[in-house]
C-alpha positions, 0 to 999 in steps of 0.5 A: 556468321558475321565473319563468313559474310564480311569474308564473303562479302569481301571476296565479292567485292574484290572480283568485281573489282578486279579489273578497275583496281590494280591487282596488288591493292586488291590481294593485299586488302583481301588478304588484311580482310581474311587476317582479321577474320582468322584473328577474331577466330582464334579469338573467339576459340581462346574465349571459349577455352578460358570459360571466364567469370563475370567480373575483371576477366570478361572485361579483358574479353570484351577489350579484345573482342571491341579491338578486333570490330574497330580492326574489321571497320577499319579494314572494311573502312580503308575500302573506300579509298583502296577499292574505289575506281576512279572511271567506272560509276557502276562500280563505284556505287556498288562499292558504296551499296556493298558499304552501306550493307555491310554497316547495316549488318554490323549494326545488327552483328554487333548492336548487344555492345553499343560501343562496338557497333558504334566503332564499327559504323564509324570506321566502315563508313566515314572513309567512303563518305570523306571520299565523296565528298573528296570528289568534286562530284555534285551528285557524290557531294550529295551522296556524301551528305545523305551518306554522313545523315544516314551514319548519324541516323544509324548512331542515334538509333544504335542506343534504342537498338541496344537497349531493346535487345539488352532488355530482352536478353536480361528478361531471357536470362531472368526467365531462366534463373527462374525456371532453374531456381523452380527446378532447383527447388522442386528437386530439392523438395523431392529429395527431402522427401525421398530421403527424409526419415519420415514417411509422408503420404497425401490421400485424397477424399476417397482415402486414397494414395496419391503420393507417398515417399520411400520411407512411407512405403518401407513402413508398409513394407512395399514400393512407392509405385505399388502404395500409389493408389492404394485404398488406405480404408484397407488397413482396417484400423479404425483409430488410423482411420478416425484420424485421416477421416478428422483431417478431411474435416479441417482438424489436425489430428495426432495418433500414436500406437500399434500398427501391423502393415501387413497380416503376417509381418510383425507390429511396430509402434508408430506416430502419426500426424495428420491434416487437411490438404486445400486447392487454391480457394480453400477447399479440403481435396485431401490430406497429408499424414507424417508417419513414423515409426518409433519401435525402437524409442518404446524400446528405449524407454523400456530400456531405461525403465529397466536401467532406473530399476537396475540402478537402485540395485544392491551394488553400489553405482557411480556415474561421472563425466568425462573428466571425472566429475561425480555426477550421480551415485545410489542409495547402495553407494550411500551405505557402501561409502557413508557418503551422501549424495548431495556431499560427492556430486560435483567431486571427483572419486579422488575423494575415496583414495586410500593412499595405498596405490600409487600414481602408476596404479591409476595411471594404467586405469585410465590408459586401459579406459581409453584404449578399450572402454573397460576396467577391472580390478581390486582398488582400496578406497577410505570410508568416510568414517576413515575404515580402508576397505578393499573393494571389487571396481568395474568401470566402463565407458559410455560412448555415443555413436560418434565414438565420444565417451560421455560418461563413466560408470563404475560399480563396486562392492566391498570384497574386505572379508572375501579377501582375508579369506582368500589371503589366508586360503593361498597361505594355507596352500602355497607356505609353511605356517611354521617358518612361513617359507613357500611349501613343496607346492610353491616351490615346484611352481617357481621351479617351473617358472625357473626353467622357462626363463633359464630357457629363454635367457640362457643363464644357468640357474641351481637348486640347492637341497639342504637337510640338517644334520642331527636334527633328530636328536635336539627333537629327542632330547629337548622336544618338538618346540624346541625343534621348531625354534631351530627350523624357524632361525635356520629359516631366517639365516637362510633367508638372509644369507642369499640375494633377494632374487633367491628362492628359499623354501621349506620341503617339510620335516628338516628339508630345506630348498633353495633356488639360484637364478641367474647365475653364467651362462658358463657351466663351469663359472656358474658351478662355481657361484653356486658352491661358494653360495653353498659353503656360504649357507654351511658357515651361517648354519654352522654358528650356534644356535640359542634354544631356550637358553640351550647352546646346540650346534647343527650342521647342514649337507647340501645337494646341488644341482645345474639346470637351464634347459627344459627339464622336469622340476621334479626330476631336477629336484630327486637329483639334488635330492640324491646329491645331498644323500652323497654329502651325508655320506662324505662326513655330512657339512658338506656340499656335493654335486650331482654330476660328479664331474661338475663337483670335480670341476667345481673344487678344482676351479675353487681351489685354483682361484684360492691358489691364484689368491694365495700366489699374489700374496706370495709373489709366486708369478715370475717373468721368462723373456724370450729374445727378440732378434733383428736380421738373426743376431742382434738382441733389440729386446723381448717379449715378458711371458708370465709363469706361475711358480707353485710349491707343489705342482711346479711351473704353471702354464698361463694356459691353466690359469688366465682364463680363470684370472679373467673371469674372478677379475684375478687378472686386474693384480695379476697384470699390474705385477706383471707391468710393476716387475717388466718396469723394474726389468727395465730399469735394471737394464738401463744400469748396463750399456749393452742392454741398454736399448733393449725394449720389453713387450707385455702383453695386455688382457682385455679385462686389464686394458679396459679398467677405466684407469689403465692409462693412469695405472701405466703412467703411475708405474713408468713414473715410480720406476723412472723408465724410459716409456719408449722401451715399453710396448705393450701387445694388444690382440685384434679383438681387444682392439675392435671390441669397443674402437672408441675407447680403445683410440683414446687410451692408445692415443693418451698411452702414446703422448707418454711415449708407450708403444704398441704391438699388435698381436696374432696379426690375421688370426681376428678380425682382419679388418685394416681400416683400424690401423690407420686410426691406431697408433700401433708401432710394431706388427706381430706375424702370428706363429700360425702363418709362420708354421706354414711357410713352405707348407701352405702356399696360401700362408706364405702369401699371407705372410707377404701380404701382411709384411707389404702392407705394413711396410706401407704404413711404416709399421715395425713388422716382427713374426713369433714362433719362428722355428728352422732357419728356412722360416727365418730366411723367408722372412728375411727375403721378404721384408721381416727382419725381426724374430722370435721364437724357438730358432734363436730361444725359448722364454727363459728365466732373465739369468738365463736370458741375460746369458744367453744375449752375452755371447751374441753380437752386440745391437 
């Protein structure tokens, strides 16, 4: 308001000033005049918008806001010599009452800040009275001097202004704390009462409601508005009656017991606490009753009644803390343990510990504690008197409403004998209590558990059935005791003749099982491991056996039978069953499978691995070279291909043999006689100058190549045979190369600063993945005969045969391609880059005379 009449105020004095003053005085004045309102505007607004606290910030305001009244003033101020006409004395004392005026309301605007009205007096009125007194005008000297009388008047009495109005203001704020601070309070104690637990009620004289809160009406089954006003003589309960009746006599009066709130609703048990209610000079005009209702505390304390009752039971019972600290323990535990009670509070249940579980035992207890609150189980605790006795446990948490457990309980009974009888109930059922064996029962059960894990893991497993042979005639001729002698040591050599994994176990009479798991997951390999295991069981059987003194021999004839899908364990076990029959038949210390296919596989796999062995020892294996030739007709060297040279079959492909060699680790000697005799080729090459040059390639097995000490097996042998490692190359297949990249980069690189090149083989046929090449050290690139048997076929594999020659060209790369049969597959070749070959076209993997030979009559390299 203050800045819409200085404003005004303005605009006035400016038109009626118009035609005494010079117009460019009067706009710029008024326009200072409308600034400094916009200014203290925007002021005011960014004030209000910052909401600031009392403190360091409202004096930053109160700055700001004295700076915009001292501008205002002085604006107003600068009037009495800008606007003040020089020939006109009505205008010039409308000037002055316009002044004077204005410095009467600033006084009244600005009086609750003492400084403020003081600057804005000052500043609005010396400037007019100085401009009197300037005039030489008797009459304007005087008024300059009542004008100046006026301004101190209005200074001094500016400070009892100010003080008044701050008091009042002070007293206003005060008044309205107080009536807050009431209405605070007030609405604070309705809440308590709304939501106290307790039901609170006042009554007057007459025994009637004249307040109640909620939980009162809740107790009453009813709304606050409807107990209101109610007549409580209509409980019809004379001891609640006799105790508000006391209470309206001056006595405080408590009461505890039964109470139904209405006819048809249930009885609670309640507690109630009454006295008087005074007016201002003393007199009782009422009461007021605390009402609550403690059913469920009743029936706490029943409840723990019954707990006292139920922990003097016949079970013995231990109550600890948290961390274990016995706090509690009965009579039961007492007879139970031979511990008093006075000798295990404050111990732990450590005490007990029989030293038969380990830290595992107890550590899985207290996880399943924490996690569920619960535990149960069989635990072996010491007596005191030193007895290890086995005991039933059940521990369970006590947990607050907060979730935090506070106790522990723990309840047992001795189980020692029930445990020896049921020891000696499962013995009965589950083994033979002649060899102590697992009986047909137990068998079928693991049997059965045998197949859902061969199922899972996809390994076969085998059952082996077993029957003596001549076992009636020790029973004839030396009776039943000395055949249970030979059951029970045919028993331990069994046992002791497989792994501990195995299952052995006693069908009756001379019938014996036993069951292999976890053999390959290849058929064939894993009938293999099951007939050695099988021939191994014959050999232990076939020792003699001491009976009595009485030497008597025994054999055994073993049915076999593969599983590792489901299949019914009992169909399973007639099939060993009639694979044994087929044993007995062949001359019996024999084993046979069921699968007559698998038996042959199985003996021809055997004997092959026995051949094998027998061809190291004899130095059977042999090297055929086939030549490998550049641009059609010069010899540079040749690939050692291994063949095996057996007595009866003749020449054997390493197609029929490298397999098995990979899977018995054969391959391991095998390819060390193999590198042993492509070294002594070697240096039997150097002794001749045409062949001086020629390089030998060998190819390397997965098996061989990831030994842990190839690398030093090649230099071992290069060193002994004094060879030149440059001539050697050594062919390694993509997957060899890509199975573990890591090693392969170290042993190629170790095997590369001996001077050993690299051939990689069957280029295309894996992985394809030329990002390795970069990494490897490869010399040379073999082109796959696959590709090379499709030019001129397939358009596609002649692309790929380009391809493949580019990029090796590329990375400068020795390029070759095997399996090179017509002179159009060679021109090809030739055309595009490849001019080293092998294959049929020029020879066929021959015996060295033969190959020494033949590369005679070519041109020499």
């Amino acid at each position: 308001m203050s800045l819409i009449s200085s404003t005004l105020l303005a605009a006035i004095l400016a038109y009626m000033q118009r035609d005494m003053i010079a117009a460019h005085v009067v706009l710029s004045w008024l326009t200072l005049i409308v600034l400094v309102a916009v200014s203290r505007t925007l002021l005011v607004k960014a004030y209000r918008s910052a909401a600031p606290e009392v403190g360091e910030s409202t004096l930053f305001w109160m700055k700001r806001f004295r700076i915009g009244v001292l501008a205002v003033g002085l604006v107003w101020g600068a009037a009495g010599f800008l606007m003040f006409p020089t020939n006109s004395s009505q205008h010039q004392l409308f000037l002055v009452f316009m002044l004077a005026g204005l410095s009467a309301g600033g006084v009244v605007a600005f009086s609750a800040d003492l400084l403020s009205a003081v600057l804005f007096s000052l500043s609005s009125l010396l400037p007019i009275i100085v401009r009197l007194f300037m005039s030489g005008n008797g009459l304007f000297v005087a008024m300059s001097v009542a004008g100046f009388l006026y301004l101190c008047f209005m200074v001094i009495s500016l400070r009892r202004i100010n003080r008044s109005i701050t008091e009042n203001i002070v007293l206003h704020l005060d008044a309205a704390e107080r009536e807050e601070a009431m209405r605070i309070s007030e609405q604070r104690y309705r809440l308590l009462l709304k939501h106290s637990p307790i039901g609170i009620f006042h009554y007057d004289t007459d025994l009637i409601v004249t307040y109640c809160n909620e939980p009162f009406a809740a107790i009453l089954q009813n709304s606050v508005d409807n107990v209101v006003g109610l007549d409580i003589k209509g409980f019809n309960d004379g001891s609640i009656l006799a105790a508000l009746h006391q209470a309206l006599n001056g006595e405080k009066v408590s009461y505890e017991g039964n109470f139904r709130p209405a006819p048809d609703a249930a009885g609670i048990v309640i507690d109630m606490s009454c006295a008087p209610s005074r007016d201002g000079a003393g007199k009782i005009v009422g009461g007021i009753a605390i009402i609550r209702d403690i059913s469920e505390r009743k029936q706490a304390e029943e409840m723990l009644r019954i707990s006292a009752i139920a922990f003097e039971s016949q079970a013995a019972m231990i109550v600890t803390s948290p961390d274990a600290i016995i706090l509690r323990v009965n009579r039961a535990f007492t007879a139970l343990t031979g511990y008093e009670a006075q000798e295990v509070m404050g111990q732990t249940p450590q005490m007990l510990n029989s030293g038969r579980h380990d830290k595992g035992f107890f550590t899985a207890m207290w996880t399943s504690l924490q996690e569920t609150g619960h535990w149960q189980g069989e635990i072996w605790n010491r007596h005191k008197n030193g007895l290890i006795v086995a005991q039933w446990l059940t521990i369970a948490a006590v947990v607050a409403p907060d979730g935090r457990i506070t106790h522990y309980v723990g309840t047992f009974s001795d189980i020692t004998e029930n445990k020896d009888a049921v020891a000696e109930i499962h013995r009965l059922a589950y083994y033979d209590p002649l060899t102590h064996l697992p009986n047909r029962r137990l068998l079928q059960d693991r049997l059965g558990q045998e197949l859902v894990a061969g199922a899972r893991n996809g390994l076969y497993g085998a059952i082996l059935f077993l029957d003596l042979d001549n076992f009636k005639t020790l029973n004839d001729t030396r009776g039943h005791e000395a055949g249970d002698q030979l059951l029970i040591e045919v028993a331990r050599r069994l046992r002791t003749s497989v792994r501990e994994c195995d299952i052995v176990g006693r069908l009756g009479g001379d019938e014996f099982l036993v069951l292999l798991s976890d053999l390959s997951a290849d058929v064939e390999l894993a009938a293999m491991q099951t007939k050695q295991v099988g021939e191994k069981l014959l050999d232990a059987l076939a020792h003699p056996y001491d009976i009595n003194g009485y030497e008597f021999h025994c054999s055994a004839s073993i049915g076999i039978r593969l599983y590792r899908d489901h299949e019914l364990a009992e169909e399973l076990l007639r099939h060993a069953d009639l694979a044994m029959y087929q044993a007995k038949m062949a001359g019996r210390n024999a084993v046979r499978f069921f699968d007559p296919s698998m038996q042959a596989l199985a003996t021809a796999r055997a004997d092959l691995e026995k051949d094998l062995r027998l061809a190291l020892s004899q130095n059977q294996f042999k090297l055929y070279f086939q030549a490998q030739i550049y641009r059609n007709h010069q010899v540079v060297g040749a690939e050692a291909l291994l063949r095996w040279q057996h007595p009866q079959r003749g020449l054997v492909s390493p197609l029929e043999f490298i397999a098995l060699a990979e899977k018995t680790s054969l391959i391991l000697p095998i390819g060390q006689c193999v590198l042993e005799a492509a070294c002594t080729q070697l240096k039997q090459w150097e002794q001749h100058a045409r062949s001086r040059q020629f390089r030998l390639a060998v190819n390397v097995s997965a098996r061989q190549f990831r030994a842990a000490d190839f690398v030093e097996q090649v230099r071992r042998t290069l060193d002994s045979h004094g060879v030149n490692p440059d001539l050697l190359e050594l062919e390694l297949t993509e997957s060899l190369v890509l199975e573990n990249i890591n090693d392969t980069i170290s042993k190629m690189h170790a095997l590369r600063e001996m001077g050993v090149r690299f051939s990689l083989d069957d280029f295309g046929t894996g992985y394809s993945s030329f990002s390795y090449l970069t990494q490897l050290p490869f010399d040379q690139l073999k082109i796959d005969r696959s590709f090379v048997h499709n030019i001129g076929i397939k358009t596609s594999d002649a692309v790929i045969v380009q391809t493949i020659i580019g990029m090796a060209h590329n990375l400068e790369i020795e390029v070759i391609a095997e399996g090179v049969e017509t002179e159009a597959q060679r021109l090809f070749l030739e055309q595009h880059g490849c001019h080293a070959c092998q294959g049929f076209l020029f020879s066929k993997p021959v015996p060295i005379d033969e190959f020494m030979a033949w590369s005679r009559r070519l041109p020499k390299c």
